[in-house]
C-alpha positions as YAML, in Angstrom:
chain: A
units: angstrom
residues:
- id: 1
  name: UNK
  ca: [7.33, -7.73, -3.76]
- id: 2
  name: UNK
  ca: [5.55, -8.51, -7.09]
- id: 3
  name: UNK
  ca: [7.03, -9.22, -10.40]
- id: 4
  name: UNK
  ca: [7.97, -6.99, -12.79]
- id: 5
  name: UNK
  ca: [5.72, -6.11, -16.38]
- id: 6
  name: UNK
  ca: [7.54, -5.44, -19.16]
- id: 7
  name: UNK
  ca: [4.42, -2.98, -20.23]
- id: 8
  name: UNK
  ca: [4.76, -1.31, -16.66]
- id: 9
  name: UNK
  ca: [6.06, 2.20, -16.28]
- id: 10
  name: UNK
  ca: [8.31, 2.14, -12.88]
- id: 11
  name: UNK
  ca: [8.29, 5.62, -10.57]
- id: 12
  name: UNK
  ca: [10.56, 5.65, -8.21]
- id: 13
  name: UNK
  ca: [8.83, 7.07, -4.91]
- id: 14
  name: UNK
  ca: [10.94, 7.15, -2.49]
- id: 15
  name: UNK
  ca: [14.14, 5.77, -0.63]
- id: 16
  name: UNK
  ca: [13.50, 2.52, 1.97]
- id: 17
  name: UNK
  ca: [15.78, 4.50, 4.47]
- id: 18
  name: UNK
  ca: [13.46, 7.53, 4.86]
- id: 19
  name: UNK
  ca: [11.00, 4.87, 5.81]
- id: 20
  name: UNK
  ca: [10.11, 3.21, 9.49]
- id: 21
  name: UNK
  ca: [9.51, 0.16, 9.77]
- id: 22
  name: UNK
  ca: [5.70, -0.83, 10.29]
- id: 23
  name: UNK
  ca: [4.53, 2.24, 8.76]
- id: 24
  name: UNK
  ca: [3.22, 4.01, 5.97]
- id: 25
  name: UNK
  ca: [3.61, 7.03, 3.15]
- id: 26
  name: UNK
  ca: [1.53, 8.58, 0.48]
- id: 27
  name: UNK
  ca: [3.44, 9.27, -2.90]
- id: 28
  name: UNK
  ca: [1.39, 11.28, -5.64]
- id: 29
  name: UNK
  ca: [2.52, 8.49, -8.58]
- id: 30
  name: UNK
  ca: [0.26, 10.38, -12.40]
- id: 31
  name: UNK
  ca: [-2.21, 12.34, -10.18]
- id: 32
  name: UNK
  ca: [-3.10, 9.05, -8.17]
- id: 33
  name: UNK
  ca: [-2.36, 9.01, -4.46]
- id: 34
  name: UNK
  ca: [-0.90, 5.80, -3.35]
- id: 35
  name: UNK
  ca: [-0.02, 4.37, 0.29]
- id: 36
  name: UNK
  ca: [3.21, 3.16, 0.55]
- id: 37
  name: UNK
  ca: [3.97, 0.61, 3.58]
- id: 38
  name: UNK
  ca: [6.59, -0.82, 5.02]
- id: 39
  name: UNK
  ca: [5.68, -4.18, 6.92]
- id: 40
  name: UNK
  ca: [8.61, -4.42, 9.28]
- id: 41
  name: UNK
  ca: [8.07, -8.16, 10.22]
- id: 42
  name: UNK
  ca: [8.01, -9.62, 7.26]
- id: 43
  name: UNK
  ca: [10.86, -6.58, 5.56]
- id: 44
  name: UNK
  ca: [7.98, -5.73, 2.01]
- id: 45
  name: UNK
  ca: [6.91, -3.08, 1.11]
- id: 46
  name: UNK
  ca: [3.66, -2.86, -0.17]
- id: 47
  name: UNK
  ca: [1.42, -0.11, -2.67]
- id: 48
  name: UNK
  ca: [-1.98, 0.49, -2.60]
- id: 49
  name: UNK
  ca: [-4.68, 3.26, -3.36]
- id: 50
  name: UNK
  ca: [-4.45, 5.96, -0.47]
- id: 51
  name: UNK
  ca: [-8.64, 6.28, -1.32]
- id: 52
  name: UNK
  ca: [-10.55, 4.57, 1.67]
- id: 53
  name: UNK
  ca: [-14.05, 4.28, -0.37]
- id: 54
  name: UNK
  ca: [-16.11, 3.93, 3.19]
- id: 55
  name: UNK
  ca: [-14.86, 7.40, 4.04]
- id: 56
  name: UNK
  ca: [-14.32, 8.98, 0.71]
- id: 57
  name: UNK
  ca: [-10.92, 10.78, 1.48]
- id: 58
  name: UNK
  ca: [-7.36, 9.73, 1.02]
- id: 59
  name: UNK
  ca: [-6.24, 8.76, 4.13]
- id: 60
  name: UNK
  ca: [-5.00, 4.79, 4.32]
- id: 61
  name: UNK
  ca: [-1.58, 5.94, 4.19]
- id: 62
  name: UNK
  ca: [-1.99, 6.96, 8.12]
- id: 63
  name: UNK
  ca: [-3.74, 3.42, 8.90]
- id: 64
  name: UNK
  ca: [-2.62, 0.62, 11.35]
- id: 65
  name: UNK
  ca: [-1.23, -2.21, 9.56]
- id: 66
  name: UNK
  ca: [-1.45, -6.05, 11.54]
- id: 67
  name: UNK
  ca: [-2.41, -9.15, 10.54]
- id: 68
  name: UNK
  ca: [-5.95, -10.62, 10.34]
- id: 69
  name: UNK
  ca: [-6.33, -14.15, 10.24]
- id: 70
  name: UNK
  ca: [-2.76, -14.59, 8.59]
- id: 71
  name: UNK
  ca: [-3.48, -11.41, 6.03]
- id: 72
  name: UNK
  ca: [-1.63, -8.52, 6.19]
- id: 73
  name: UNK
  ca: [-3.62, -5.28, 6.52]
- id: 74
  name: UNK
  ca: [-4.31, -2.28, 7.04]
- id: 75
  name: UNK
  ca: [-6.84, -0.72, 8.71]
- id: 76
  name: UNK
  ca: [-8.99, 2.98, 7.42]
- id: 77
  name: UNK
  ca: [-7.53, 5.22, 10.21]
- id: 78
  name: UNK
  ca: [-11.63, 6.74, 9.97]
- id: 79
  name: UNK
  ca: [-14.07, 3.45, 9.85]
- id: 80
  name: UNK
  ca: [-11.49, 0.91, 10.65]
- id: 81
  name: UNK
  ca: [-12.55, -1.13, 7.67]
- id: 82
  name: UNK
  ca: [-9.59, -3.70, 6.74]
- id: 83
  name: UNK
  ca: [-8.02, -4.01, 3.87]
- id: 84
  name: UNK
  ca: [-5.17, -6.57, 2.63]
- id: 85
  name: UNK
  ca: [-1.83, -5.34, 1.53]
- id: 86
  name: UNK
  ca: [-1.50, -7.90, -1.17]
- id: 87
  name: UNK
  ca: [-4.90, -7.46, -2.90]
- id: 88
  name: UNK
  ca: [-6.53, -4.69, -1.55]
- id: 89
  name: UNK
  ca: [-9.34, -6.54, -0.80]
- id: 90
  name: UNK
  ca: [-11.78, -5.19, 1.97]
- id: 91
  name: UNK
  ca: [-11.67, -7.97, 4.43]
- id: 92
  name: UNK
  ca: [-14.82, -6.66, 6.41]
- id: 93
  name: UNK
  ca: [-17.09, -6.33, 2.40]
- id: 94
  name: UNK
  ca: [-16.08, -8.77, 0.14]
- id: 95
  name: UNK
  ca: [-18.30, -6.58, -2.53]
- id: 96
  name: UNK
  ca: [-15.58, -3.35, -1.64]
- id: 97
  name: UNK
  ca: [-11.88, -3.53, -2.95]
- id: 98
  name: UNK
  ca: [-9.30, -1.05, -4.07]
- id: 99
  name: UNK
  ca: [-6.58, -1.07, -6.40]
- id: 100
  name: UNK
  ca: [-3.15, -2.56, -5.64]
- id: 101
  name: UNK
  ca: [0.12, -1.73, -7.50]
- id: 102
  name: UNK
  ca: [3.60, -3.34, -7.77]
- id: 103
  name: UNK
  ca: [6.44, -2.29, -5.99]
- id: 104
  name: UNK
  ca: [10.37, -3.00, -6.30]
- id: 105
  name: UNK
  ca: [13.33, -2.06, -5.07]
- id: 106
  name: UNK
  ca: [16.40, -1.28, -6.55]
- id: 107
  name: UNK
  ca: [19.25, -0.71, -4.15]
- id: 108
  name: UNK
  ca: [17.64, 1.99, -2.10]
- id: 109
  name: UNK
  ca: [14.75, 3.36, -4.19]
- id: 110
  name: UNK
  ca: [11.20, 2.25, -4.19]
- id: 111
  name: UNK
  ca: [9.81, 2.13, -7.21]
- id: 112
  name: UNK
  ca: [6.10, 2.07, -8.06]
- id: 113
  name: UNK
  ca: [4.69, 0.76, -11.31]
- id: 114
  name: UNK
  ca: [1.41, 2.45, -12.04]
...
């Protein structure tokens, strides 16, 4: 979980409990589709653009997420093409990244600033 802004505008998304563990969720957060996802092993949550830029549809939401050489990921359900849950950076294109944003949780709710 990343730390809170005090310029950031918080959404709340969801609830954790109408999440599974090691999964993911798209939430329409100001007209921008964002993947929500729900790394079971290590119990954060993570938010990141639901736009996979190798396919050019919003999709990462239904990805795979692992681990890659100690990074959490997940991978473009379409292409495959890896991305890290922390930074969004592509870890298969160093030159291709996509946007992250912070998440936190208060009692039950997930709350997305963006």
């Amino acid at each position: 979980m990343m730390s809170e802004l005090a310029t950031e505008t918080w959404t709340e998304v969801c609830r954790k409990s109408q999440l599974s563990p090691g999964t993911g969720v798209c939430a329409l957060v100001k007209g921008k589709q964002i993947a929500i996802f729900w790394e079971g092993i290590s119990d954060q949550i993570f938010a990141l653009s639901n736009y996979c830029p190798f396919g050019k549809v919003n999709m990462l939401s239904r990805g795979l997420i692992g681990d890659f050489k100690g990074e959490l990921m997940v991978a473009s359900p379409l292409y495959k093409q890896r991305f890290s849950l922390q930074t969004g950076q592509c870890l298969d294109d160093e030159n291709v990244s996509i946007p992250t944003y912070q998440v936190k949780i208060e009692g039950d709710a997930i709350k997305i600033a963006a």
